[in-house]
C-alpha positions in Angstrom: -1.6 28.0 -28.0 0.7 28.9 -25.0 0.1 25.1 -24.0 0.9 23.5 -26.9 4.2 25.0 -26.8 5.2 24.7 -23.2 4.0 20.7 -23.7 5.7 20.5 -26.7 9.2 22.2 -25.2 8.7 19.5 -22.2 8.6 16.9 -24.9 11.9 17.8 -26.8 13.9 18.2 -23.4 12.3 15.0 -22.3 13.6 12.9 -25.0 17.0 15.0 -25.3 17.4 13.8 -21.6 16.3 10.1 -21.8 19.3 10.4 -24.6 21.8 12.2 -22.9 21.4 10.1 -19.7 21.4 7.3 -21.6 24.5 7.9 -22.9 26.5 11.2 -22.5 28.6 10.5 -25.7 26.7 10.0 -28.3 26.1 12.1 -31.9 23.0 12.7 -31.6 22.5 14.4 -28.6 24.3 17.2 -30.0 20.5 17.9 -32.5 18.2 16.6 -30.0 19.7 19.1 -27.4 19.4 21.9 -30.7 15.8 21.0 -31.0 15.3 21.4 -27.2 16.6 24.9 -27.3 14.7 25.6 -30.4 11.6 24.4 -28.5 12.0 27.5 -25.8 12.0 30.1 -28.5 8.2 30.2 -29.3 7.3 29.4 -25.6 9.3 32.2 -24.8 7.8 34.3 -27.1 4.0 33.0 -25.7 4.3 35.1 -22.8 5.8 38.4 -24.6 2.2 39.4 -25.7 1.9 42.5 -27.2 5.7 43.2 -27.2 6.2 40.1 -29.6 6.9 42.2 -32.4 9.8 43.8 -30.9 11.1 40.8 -29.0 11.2 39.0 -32.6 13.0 42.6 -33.9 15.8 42.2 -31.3 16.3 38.1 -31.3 16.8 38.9 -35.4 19.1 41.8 -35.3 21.2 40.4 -32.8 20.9 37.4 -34.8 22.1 38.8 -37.6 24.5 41.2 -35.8 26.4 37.8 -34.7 26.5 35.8 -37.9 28.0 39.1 -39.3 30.9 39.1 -36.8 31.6 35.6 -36.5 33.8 35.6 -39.7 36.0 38.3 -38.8 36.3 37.3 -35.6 37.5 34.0 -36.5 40.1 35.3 -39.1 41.5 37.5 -36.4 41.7 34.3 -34.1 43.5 32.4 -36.8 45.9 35.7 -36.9 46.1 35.5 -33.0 47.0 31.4 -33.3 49.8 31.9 -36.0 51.5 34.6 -33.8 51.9 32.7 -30.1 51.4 28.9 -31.8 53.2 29.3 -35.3 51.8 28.4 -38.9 51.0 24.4 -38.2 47.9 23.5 -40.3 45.8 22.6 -36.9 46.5 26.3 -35.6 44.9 27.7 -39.2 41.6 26.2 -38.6 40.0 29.2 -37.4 41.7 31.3 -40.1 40.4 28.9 -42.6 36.6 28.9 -41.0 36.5 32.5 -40.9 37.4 32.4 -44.6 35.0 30.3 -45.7 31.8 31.7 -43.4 32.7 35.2 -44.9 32.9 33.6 -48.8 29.5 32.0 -47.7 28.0 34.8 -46.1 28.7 37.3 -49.6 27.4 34.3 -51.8 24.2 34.2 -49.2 23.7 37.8 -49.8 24.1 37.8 -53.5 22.0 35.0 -54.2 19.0 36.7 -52.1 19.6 40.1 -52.9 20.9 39.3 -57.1 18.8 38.5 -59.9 20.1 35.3 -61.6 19.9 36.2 -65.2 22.3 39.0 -64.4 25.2 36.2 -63.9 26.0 35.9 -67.3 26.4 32.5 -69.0 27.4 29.5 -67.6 28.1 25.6 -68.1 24.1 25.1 -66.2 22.7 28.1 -68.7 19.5 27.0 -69.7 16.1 26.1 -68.0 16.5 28.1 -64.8 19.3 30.0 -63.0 22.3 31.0 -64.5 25.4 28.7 -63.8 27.6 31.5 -61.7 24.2 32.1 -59.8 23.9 28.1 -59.1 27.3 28.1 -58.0 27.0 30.9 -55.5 23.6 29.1 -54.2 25.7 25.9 -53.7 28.6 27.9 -52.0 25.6 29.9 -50.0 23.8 26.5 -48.7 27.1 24.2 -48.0 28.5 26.9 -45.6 25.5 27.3 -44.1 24.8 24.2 -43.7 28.3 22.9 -42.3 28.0 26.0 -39.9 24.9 24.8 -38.3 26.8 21.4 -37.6 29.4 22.9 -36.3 27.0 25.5 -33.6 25.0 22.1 -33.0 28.6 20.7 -31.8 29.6 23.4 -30.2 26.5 23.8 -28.0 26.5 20.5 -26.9 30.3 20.4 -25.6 29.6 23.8 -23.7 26.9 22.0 -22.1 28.9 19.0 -21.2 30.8 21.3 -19.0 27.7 23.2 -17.1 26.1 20.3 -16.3 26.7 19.4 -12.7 28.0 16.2 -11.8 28.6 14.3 -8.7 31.9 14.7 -6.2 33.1 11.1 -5.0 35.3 9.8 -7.2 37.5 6.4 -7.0 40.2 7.4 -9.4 40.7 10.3 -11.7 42.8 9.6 -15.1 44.8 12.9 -16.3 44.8 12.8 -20.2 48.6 13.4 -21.3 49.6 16.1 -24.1 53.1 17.3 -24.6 56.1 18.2 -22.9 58.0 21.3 -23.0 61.8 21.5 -23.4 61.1 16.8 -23.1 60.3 17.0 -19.9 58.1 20.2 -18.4 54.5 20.3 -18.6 53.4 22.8 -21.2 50.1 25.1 -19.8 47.7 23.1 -21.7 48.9 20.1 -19.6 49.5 22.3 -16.6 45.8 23.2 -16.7 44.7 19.6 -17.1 46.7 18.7 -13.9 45.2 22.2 -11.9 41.9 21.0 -12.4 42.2 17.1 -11.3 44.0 18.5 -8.8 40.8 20.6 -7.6 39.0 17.4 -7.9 40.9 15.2 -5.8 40.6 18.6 -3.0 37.0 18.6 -3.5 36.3 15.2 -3.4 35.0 13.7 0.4 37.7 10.8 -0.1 40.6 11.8 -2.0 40.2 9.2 -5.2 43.6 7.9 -6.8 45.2 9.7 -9.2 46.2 8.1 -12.7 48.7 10.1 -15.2 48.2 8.9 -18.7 50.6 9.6 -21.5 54.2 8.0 -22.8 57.3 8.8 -23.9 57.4 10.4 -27.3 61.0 10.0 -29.8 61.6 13.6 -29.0 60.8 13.5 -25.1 63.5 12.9 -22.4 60.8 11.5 -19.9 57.6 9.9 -20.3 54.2 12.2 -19.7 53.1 10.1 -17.3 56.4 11.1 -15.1 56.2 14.4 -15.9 52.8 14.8 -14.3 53.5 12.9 -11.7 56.6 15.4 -10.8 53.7 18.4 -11.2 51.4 16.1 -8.8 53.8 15.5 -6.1 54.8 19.5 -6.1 51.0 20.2 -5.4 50.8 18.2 -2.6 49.6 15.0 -3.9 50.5 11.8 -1.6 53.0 9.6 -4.3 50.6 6.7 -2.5 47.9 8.4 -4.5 49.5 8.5 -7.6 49.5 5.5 -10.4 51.7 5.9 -13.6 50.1 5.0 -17.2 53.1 5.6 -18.8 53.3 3.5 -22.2 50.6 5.2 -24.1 51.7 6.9 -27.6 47.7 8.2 -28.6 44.3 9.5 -27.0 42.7 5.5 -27.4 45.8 4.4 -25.8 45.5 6.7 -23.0 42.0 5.4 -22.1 42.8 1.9 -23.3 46.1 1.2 -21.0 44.0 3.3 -17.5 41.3 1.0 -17.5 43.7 -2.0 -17.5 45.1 0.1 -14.2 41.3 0.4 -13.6 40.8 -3.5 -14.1 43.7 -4.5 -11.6 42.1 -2.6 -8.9 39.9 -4.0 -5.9 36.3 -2.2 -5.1 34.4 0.6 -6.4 36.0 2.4 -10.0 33.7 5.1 -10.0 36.0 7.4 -12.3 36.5 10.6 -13.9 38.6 11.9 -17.0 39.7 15.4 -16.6 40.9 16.8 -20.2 40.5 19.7 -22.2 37.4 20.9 -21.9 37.0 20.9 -26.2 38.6 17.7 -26.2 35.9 15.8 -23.2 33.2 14.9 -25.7 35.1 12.7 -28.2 37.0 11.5 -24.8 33.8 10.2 -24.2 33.7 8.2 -27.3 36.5 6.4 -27.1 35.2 5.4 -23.6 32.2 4.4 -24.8 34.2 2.1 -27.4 36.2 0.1 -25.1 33.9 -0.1 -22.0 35.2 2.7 -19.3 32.7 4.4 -17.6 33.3 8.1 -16.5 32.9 11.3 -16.0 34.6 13.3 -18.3 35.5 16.5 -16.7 37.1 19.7 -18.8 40.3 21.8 -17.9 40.4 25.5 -18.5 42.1 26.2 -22.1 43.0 30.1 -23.5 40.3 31.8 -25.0 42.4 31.8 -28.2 43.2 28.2 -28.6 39.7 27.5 -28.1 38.1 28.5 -31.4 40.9 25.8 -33.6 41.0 23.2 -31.0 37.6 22.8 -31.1 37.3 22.8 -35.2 39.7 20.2 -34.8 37.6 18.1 -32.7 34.8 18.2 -35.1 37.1 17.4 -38.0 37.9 14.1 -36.1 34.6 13.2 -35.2 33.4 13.6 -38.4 36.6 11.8 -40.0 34.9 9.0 -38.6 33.1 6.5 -41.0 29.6 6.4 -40.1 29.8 10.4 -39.1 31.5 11.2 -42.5 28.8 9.2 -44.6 26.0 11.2 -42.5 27.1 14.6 -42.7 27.4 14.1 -46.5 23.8 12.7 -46.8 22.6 15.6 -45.0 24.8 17.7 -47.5 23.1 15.6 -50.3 20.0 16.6 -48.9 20.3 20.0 -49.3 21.4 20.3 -52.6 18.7 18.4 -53.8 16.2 20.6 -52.1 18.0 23.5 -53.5 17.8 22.2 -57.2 14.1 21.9 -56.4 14.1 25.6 -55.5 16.3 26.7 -58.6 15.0 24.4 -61.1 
């Protein structure tokens, strides 16, 4: 049995590799990498022998022990984000999450623990469960099964940052963000710059480095120029530098360096260094106009993290072919929950 596992674990990371190699940027490698993981558990748990019981005892526990947290920890984030970001919608995502995890969490417990003739009448009274029991079931599976999405996400842009990845670039592009005051560098860009600047260091011969970002209606400078003036106070050769500096959104960004890219003589191996939350849909939009590179993440706050990265799965999943799949799947499992209540 302990074989058929371990092959069975090699299979899964085998074809979530072939993907991933394939192409770092796609969807789908966010469940295929999932099922990989999920593969280890009972291989693991093959060579616990007579202490199975208690390993399964402390992987549910802590299991449970998590899910429990997770919402309060998330409303106190979004508490955290309104008091050093302000009240903008994209700094109440976590507040919202957290609010809609714990909502899902008391409808879990009350449709596992209640008895559904106890609910009272409702507008699905009749054959079956009750209709304010239905409704909490509905609540119970759509929040469980958008939160398993969003871990699936979540896992796979952690793991775009552990993997290692090779040193000799040709060029790095700097993905803009906003200015401070029109013409500083605020610390989320300030971290962006740190880090390419650790890769141009690093790297065996010191790859060119391309600024990406215009000049918005309430900015006295362009992005682009901005960095550049952080660049050349870190020591960075102004030789090394090349401007993107017309650029108003992320595609743009991407879009107007390759041209950069395109007007250059010899090897273009390339990375992107962004926000680490932000590298995987980078990544997309690379894929969409042809740029090959390495996408690379920055450092960002522990606190920003948690809404920044909600965000990012909003917009991927604001996307067409994303949106239409996420709601079959949601589809899916309200017609396999009508199965169970009816």
């Amino acid at each position: 049995m302990r074989l058929i596992f371990i092959l069975f674990a090699a299979a899964c990371w085998a074809l979530f590799l072939r993907f991933f190699m394939k192409d770092r940027s796609r969807y789908r490698n966010c469940y295929l990498l999932a099922i990989a993981l999920l593969s280890l558990v009972p291989c693991l748990l093959s060579f616990a022998g007579e202490r199975m019981g208690l390993v399964l005892m402390v992987l549910f526990f802590g299991t449970l022990t998590a899910v429990l947290i997770v919402p309060f920890f998330l409303i106190h984030n979004g508490f955290v984000m309104i008091r050093k970001e302000g009240r903008h919608i994209s700094h109440l995502l976590s507040l919202f999450m957290g609010l809609a995890i714990l909502a899902g969490e008391i409808a879990t417990f009350v449709v596992l623990l209640g008895d559904s003739s106890a609910f009272g009448s409702g507008v699905m009274d009749g054959p079956g469960p009750s209709g304010w029991y239905a409704a909490l079931a509905v609540l119970s599976v759509s929040v469980i099964y958008g939160s398993l999405s969003f871990l699936t996400f979540m896992v796979y842009v952690l793991f775009l940052q552990i993997i290692p990845r090779k040193k000799d670039f040709d060029y790095v592009i700097i993905h803009g963000a906003g200015l401070s005051g029109g013409e500083r560098v605020t610390r989320l860009l300030q971290e962006r710059l740190d880090k390419a600047v650790e890769v141009y260091r690093k790297d065996p011969t010191p790859p060119k480095m391309i600024p990406s970002g215009g000049r918005g209606e309430d900015e006295k400078i362009s992005e682009a120029e901005a960095m550049k003036r952080y660049l050349l106070s870190r020591g960075i050769p102004e030789s090394d530098i090349l401007m993107e500096d017309a650029s108003r959104t992320t595609r743009e960004n991407l879009l107007f360096s390759k041209q950069i890219l395109d007007s250059q003589a010899g090897r273009k191996y390339t990375a992107l260094v962004t926000s680490n939350y932000h590298v995987y849909r980078a990544l997309r939009y690379c894929r969409s106009i042809g740029l090959v590179c390495t996408g690379i993440g920055s450092h960002v706050a522990f606190y920003y993290w948690p809404s920044a990265l909600i965000r990012e799965f909003i917009a991927i999943h604001a996307e067409k072919k994303h949106a239409v799949l996420f709601a079959a799947g949601w589809l899916l499992c309200m017609a396999l929950l009508f199965c169970l209540l009816f």
